[in-house]
N, CA, C and O atoms as a Tripos MOL2 file, in Angstrom:
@<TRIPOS>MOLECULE
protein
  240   239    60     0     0
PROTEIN
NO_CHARGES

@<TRIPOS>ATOM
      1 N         -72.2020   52.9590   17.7040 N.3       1 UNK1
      2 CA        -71.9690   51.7530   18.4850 C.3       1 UNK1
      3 C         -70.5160   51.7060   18.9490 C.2       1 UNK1
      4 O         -69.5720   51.8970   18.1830 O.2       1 UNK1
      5 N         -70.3600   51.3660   20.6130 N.am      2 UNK2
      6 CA        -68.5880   51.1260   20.9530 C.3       2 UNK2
      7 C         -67.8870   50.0650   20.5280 C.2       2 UNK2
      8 O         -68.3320   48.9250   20.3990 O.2       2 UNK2
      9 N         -66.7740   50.4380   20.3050 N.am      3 UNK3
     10 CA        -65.8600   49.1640   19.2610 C.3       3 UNK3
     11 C         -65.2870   49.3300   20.3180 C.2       3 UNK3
     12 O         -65.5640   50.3430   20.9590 O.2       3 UNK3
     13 N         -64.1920   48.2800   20.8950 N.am      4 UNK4
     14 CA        -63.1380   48.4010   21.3530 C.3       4 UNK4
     15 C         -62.2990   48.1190   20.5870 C.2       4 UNK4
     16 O         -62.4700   47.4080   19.5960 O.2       4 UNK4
     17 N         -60.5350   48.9970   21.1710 N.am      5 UNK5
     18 CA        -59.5720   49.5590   20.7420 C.3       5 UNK5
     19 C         -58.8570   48.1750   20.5760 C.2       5 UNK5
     20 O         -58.6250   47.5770   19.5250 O.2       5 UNK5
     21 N         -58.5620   47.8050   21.8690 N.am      6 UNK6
     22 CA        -58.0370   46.6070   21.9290 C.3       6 UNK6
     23 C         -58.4530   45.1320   22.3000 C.2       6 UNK6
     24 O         -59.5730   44.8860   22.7480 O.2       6 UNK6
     25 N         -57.4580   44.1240   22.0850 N.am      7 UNK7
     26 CA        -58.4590   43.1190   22.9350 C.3       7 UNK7
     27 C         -57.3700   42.7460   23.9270 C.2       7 UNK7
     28 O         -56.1430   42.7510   24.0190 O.2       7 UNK7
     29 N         -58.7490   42.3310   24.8110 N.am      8 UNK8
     30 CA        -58.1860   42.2030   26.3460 C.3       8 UNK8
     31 C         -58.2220   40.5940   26.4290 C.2       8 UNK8
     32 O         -59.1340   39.7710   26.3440 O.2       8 UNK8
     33 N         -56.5150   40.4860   26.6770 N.am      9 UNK9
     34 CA        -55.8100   39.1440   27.0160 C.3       9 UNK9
     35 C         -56.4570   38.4840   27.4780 C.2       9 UNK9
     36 O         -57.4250   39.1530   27.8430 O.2       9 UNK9
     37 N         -56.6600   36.8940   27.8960 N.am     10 UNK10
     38 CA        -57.2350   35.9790   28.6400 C.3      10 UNK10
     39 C         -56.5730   36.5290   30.5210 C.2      10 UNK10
     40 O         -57.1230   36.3470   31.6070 O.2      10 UNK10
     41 N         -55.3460   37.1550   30.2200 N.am     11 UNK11
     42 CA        -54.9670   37.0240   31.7180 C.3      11 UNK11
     43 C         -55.6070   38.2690   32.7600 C.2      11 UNK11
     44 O         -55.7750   38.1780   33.9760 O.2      11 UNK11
     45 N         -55.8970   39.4330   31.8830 N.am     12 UNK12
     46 CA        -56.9180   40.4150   32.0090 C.3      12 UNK12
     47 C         -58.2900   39.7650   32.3780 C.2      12 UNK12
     48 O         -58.6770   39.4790   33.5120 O.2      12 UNK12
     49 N         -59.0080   39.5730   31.0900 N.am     13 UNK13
     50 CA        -60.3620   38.8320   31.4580 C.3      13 UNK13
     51 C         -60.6730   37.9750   33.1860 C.2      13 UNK13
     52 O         -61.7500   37.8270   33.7640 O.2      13 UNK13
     53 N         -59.2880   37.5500   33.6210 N.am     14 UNK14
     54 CA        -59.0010   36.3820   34.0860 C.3      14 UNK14
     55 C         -59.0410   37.7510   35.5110 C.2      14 UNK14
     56 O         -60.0890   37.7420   36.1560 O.2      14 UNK14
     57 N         -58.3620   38.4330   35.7840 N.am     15 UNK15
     58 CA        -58.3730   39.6030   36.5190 C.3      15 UNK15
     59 C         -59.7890   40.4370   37.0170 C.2      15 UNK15
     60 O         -60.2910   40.6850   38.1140 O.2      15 UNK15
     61 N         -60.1520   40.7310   35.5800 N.am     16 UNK16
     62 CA        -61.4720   41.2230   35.4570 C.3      16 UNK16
     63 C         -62.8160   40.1100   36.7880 C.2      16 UNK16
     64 O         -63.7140   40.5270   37.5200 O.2      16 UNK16
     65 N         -62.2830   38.6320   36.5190 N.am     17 UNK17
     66 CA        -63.7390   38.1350   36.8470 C.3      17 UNK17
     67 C         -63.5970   37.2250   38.5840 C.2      17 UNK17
     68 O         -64.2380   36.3490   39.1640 O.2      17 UNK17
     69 N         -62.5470   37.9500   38.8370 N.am     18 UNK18
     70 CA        -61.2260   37.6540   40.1110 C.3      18 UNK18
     71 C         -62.4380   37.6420   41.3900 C.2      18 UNK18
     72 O         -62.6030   36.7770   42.2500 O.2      18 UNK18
     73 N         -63.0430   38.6530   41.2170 N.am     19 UNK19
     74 CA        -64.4820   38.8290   42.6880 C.3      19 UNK19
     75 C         -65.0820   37.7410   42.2760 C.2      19 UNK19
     76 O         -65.0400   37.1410   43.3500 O.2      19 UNK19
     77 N         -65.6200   36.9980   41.5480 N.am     20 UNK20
     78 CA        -66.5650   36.6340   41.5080 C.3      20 UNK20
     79 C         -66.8100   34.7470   42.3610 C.2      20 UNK20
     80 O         -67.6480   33.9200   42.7210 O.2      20 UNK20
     81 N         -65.2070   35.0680   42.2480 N.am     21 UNK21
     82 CA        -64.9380   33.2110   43.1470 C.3      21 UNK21
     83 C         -64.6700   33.0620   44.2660 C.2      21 UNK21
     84 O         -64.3260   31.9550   44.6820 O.2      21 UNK21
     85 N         -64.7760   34.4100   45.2550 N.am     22 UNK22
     86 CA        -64.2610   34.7110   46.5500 C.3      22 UNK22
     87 C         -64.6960   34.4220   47.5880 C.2      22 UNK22
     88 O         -65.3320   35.3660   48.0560 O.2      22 UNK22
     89 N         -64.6750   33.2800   48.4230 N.am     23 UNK23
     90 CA        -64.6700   32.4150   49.3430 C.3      23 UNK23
     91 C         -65.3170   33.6460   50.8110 C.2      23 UNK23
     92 O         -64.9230   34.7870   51.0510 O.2      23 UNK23
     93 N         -66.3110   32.8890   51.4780 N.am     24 UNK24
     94 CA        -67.1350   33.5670   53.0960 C.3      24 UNK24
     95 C         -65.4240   34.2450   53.4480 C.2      24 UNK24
     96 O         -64.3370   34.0350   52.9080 O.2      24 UNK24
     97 N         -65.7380   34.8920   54.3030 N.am     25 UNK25
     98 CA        -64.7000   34.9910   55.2490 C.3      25 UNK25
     99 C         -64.4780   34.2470   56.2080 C.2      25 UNK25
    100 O         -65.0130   33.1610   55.9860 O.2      25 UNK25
    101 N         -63.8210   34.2670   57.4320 N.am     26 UNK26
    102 CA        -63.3050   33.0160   57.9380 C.3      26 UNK26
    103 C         -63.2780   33.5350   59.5210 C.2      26 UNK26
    104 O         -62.7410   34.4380   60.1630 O.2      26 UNK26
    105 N         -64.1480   32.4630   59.7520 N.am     27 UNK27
    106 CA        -64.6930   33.0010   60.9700 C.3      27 UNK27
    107 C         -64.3960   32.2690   62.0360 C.2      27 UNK27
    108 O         -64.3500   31.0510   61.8640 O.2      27 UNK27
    109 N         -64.0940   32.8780   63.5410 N.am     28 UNK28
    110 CA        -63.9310   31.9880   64.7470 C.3      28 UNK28
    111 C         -64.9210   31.9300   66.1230 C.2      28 UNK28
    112 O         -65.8030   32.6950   66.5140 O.2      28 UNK28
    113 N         -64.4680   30.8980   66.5780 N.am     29 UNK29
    114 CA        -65.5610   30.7640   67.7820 C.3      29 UNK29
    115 C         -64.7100   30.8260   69.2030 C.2      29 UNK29
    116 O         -63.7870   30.0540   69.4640 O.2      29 UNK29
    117 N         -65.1600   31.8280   70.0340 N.am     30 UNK30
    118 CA        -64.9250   32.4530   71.2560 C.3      30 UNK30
    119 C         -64.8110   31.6970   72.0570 C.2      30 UNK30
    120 O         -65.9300   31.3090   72.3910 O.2      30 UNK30
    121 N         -63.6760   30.9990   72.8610 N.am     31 UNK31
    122 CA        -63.6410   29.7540   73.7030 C.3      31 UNK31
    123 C         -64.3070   29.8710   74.4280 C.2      31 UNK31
    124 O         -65.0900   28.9340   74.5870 O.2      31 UNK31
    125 N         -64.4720   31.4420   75.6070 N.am     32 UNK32
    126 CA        -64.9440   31.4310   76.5520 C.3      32 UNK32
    127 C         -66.2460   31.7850   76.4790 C.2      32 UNK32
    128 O         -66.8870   31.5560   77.5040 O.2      32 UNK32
    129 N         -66.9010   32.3320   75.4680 N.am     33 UNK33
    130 CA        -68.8090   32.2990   75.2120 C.3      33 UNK33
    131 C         -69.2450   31.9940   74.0200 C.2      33 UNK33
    132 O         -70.3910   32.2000   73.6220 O.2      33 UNK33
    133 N         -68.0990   31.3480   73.2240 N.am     34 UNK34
    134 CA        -68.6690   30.2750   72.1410 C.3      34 UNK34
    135 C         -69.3600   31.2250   70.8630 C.2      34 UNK34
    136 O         -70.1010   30.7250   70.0170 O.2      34 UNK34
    137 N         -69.0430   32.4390   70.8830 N.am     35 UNK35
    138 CA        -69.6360   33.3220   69.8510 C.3      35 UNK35
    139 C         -68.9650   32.9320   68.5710 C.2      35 UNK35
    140 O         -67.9320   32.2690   68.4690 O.2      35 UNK35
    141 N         -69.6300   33.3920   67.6930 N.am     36 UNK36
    142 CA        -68.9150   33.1930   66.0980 C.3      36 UNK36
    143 C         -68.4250   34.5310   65.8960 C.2      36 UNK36
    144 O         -69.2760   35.3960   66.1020 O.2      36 UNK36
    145 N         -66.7950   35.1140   65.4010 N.am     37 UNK37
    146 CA        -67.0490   36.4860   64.7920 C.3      37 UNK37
    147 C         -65.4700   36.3050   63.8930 C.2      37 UNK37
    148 O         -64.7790   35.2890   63.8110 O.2      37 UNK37
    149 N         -65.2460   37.5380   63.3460 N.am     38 UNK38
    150 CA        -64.0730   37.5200   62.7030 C.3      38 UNK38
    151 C         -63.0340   37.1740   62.6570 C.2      38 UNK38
    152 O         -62.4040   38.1330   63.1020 O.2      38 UNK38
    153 N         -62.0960   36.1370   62.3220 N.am     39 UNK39
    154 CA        -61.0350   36.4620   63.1340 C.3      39 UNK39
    155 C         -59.8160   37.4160   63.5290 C.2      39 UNK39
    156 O         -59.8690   38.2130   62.5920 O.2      39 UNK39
    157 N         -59.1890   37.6640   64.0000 N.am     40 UNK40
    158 CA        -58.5650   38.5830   64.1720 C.3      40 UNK40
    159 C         -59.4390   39.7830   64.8510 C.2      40 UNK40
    160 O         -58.8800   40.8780   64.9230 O.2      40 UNK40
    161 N         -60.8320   39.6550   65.3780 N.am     41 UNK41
    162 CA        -61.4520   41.1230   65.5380 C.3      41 UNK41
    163 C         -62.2660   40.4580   66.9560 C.2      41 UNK41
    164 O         -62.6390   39.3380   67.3050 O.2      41 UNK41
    165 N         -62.2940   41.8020   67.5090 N.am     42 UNK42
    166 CA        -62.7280   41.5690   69.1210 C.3      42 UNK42
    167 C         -64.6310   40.6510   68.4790 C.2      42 UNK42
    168 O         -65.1830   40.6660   67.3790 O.2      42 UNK42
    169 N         -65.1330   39.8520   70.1300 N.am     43 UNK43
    170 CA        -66.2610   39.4140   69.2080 C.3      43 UNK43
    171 C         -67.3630   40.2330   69.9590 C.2      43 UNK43
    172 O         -66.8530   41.1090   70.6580 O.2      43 UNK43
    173 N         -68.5760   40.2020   70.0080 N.am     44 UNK44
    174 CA        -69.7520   41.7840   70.0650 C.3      44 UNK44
    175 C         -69.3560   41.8560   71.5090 C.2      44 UNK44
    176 O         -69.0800   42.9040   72.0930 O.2      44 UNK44
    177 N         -69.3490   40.3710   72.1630 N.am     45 UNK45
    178 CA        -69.2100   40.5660   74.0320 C.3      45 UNK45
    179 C         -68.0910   41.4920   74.5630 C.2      45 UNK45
    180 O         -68.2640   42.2050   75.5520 O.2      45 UNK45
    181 N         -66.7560   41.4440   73.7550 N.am     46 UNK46
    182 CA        -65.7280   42.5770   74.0250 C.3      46 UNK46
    183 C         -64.7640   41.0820   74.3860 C.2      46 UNK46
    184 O         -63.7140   40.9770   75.0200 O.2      46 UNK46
    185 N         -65.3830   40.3090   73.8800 N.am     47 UNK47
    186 CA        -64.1230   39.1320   74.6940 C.3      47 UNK47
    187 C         -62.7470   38.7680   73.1200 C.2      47 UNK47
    188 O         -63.1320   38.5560   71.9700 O.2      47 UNK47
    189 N         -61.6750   38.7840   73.4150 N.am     48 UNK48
    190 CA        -60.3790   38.3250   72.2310 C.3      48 UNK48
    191 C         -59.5920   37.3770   72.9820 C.2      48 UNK48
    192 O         -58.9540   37.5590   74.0190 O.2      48 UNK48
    193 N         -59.7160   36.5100   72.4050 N.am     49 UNK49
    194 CA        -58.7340   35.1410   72.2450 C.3      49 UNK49
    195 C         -58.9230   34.4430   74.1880 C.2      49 UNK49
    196 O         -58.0220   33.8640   74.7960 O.2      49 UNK49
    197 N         -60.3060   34.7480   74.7330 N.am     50 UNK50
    198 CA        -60.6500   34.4230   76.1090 C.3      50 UNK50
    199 C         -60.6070   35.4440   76.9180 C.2      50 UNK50
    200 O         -61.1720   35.3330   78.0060 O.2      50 UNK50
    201 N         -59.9720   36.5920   76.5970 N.am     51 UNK51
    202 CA        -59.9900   37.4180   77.6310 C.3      51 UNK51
    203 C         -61.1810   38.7170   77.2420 C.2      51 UNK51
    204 O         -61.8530   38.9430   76.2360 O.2      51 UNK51
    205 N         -61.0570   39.3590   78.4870 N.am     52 UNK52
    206 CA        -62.7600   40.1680   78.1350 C.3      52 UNK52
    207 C         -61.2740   41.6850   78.2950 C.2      52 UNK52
    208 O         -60.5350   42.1210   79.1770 O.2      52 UNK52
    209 N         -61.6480   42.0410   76.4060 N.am     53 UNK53
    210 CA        -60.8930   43.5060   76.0020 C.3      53 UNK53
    211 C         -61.4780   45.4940   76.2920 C.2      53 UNK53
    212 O         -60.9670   46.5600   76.6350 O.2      53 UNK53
    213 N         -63.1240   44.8270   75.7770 N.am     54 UNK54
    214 CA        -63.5370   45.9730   75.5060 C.3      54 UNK54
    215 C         -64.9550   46.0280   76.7870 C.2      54 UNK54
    216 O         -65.4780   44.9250   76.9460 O.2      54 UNK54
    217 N         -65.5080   47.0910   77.5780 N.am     55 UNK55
    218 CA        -65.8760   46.7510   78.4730 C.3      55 UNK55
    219 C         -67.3380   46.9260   77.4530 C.2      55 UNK55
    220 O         -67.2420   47.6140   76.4360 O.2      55 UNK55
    221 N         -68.8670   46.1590   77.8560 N.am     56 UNK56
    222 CA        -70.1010   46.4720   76.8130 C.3      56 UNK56
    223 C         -71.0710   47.2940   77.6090 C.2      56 UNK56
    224 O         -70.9170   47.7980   78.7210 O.2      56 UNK56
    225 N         -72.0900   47.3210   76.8140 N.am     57 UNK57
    226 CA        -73.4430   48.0290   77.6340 C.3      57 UNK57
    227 C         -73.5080   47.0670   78.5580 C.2      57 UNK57
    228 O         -73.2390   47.6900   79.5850 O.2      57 UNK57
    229 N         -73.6380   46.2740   78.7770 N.am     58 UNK58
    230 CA        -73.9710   44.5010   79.3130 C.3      58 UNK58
    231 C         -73.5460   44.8600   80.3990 C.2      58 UNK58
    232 O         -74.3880   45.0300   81.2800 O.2      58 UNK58
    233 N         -71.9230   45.1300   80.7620 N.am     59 UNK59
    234 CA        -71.1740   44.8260   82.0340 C.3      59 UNK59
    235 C         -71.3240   46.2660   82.6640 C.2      59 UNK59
    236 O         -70.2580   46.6680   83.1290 O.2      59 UNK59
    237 N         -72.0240   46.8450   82.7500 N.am     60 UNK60
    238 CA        -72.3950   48.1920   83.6750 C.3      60 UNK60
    239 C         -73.3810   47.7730   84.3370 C.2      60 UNK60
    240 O         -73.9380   48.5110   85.1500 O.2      60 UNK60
@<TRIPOS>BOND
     1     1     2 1
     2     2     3 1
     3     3     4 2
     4     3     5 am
     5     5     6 1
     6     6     7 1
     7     7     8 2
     8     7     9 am
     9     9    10 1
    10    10    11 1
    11    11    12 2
    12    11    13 am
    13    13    14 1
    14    14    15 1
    15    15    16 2
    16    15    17 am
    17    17    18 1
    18    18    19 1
    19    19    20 2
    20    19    21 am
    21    21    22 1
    22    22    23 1
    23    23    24 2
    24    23    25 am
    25    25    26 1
    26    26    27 1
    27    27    28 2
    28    27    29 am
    29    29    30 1
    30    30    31 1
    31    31    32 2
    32    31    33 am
    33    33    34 1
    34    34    35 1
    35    35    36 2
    36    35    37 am
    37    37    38 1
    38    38    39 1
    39    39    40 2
    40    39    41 am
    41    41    42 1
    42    42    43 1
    43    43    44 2
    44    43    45 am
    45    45    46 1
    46    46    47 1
    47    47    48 2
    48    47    49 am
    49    49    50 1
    50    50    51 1
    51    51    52 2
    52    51    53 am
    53    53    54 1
    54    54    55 1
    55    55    56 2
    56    55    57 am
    57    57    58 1
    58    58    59 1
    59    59    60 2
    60    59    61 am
    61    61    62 1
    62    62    63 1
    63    63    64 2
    64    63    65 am
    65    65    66 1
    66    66    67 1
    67    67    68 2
    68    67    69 am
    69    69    70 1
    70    70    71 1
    71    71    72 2
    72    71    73 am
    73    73    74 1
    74    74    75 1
    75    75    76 2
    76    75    77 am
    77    77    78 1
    78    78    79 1
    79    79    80 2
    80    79    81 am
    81    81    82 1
    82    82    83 1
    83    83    84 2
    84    83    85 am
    85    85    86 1
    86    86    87 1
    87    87    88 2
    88    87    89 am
    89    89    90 1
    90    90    91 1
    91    91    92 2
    92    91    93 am
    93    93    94 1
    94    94    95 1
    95    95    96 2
    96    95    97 am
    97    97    98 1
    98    98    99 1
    99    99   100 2
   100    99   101 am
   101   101   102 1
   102   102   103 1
   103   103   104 2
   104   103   105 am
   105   105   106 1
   106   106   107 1
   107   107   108 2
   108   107   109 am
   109   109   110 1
   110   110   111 1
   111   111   112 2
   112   111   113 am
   113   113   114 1
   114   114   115 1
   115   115   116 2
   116   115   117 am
   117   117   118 1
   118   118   119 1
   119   119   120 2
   120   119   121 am
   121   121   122 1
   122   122   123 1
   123   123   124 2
   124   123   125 am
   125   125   126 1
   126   126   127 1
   127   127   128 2
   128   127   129 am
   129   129   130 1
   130   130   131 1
   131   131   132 2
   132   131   133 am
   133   133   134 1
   134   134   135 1
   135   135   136 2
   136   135   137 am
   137   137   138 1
   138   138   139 1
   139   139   140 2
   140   139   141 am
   141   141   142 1
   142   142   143 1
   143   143   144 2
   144   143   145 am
   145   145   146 1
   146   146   147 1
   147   147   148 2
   148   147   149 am
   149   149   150 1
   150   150   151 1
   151   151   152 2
   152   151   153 am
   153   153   154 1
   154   154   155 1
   155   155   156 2
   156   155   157 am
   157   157   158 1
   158   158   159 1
   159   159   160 2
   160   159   161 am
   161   161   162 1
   162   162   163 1
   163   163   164 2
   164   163   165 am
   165   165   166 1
   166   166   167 1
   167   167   168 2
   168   167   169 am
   169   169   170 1
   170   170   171 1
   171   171   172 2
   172   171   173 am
   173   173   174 1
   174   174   175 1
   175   175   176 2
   176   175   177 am
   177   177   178 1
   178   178   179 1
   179   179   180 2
   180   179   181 am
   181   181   182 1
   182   182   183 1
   183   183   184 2
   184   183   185 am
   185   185   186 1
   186   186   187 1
   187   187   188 2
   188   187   189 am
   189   189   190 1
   190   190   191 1
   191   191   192 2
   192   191   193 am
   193   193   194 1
   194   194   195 1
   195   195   196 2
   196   195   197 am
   197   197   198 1
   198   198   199 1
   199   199   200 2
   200   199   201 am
   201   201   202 1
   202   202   203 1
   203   203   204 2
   204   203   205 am
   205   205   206 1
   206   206   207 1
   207   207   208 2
   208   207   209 am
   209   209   210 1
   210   210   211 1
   211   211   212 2
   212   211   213 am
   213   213   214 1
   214   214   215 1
   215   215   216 2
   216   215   217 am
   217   217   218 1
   218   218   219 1
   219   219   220 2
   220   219   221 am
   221   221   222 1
   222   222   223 1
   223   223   224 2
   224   223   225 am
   225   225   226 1
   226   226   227 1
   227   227   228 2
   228   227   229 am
   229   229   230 1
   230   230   231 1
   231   231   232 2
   232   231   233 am
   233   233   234 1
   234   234   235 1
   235   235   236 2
   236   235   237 am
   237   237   238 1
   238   238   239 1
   239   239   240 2
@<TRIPOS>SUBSTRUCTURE
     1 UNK1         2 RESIDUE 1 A UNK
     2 UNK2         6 RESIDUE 1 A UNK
     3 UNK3        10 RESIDUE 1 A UNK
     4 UNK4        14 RESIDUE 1 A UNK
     5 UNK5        18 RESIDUE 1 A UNK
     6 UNK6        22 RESIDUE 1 A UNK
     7 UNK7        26 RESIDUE 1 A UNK
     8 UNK8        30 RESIDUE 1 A UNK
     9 UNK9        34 RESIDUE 1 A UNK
    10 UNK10       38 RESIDUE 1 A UNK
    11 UNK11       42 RESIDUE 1 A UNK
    12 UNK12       46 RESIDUE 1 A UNK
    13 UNK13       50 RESIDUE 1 A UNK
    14 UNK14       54 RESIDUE 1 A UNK
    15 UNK15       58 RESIDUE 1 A UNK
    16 UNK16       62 RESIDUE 1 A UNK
    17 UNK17       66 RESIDUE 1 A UNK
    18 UNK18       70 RESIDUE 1 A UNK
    19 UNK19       74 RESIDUE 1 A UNK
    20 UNK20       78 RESIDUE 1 A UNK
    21 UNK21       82 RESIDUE 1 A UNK
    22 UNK22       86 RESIDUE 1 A UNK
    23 UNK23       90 RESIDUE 1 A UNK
    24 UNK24       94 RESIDUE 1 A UNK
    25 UNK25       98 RESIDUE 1 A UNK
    26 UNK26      102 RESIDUE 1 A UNK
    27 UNK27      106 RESIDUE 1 A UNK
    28 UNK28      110 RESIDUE 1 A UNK
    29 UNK29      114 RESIDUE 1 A UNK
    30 UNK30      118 RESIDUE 1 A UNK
    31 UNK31      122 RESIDUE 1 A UNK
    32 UNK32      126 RESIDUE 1 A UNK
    33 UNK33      130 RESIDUE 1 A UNK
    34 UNK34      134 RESIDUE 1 A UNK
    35 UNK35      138 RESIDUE 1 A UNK
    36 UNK36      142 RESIDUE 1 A UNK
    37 UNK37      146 RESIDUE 1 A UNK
    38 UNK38      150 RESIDUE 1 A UNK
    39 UNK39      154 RESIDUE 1 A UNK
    40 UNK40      158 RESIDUE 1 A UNK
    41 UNK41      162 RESIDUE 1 A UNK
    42 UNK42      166 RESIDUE 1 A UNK
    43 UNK43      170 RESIDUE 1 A UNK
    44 UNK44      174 RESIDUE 1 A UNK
    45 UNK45      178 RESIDUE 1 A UNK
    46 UNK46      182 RESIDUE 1 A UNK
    47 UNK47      186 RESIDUE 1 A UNK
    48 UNK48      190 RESIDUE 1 A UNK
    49 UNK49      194 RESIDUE 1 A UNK
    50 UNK50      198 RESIDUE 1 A UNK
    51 UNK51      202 RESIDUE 1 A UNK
    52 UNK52      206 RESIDUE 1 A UNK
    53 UNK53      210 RESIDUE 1 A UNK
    54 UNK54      214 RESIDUE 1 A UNK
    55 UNK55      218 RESIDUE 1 A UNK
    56 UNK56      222 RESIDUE 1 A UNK
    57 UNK57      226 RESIDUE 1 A UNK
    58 UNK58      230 RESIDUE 1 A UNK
    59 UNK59      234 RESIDUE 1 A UNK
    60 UNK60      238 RESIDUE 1 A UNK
């Protein structure tokens, strides 16, 4: 049977269970087509902060 060697501090434990309280991510909405996506990250249309970045299948 495993024994452990040592014991692990409350501030460890406290480390250890750190994932488990971790809040959605935080998400924004696209002024100009109202999409929901990351913030900081282009949203699926290719549009960032109103302007259209990345060109899509869509706009061909």
């Amino acid at each position: 049977m495993a024994v452990q060697q040592n014991k692990k501090s409350p501030s460890k434990r406290g480390m250890h269970r750190a994932h488990d309280f971790l809040a959605a991510p935080a998400t924004a909405i696209e002024p100009t087509t109202g999409e929901v996506h990351l913030r900081h990250h282009v949203s699926p249309n290719g549009y960032y902060r109103g302007k259209k970045v990345v060109k899509t299948k869509s706009d061909e």
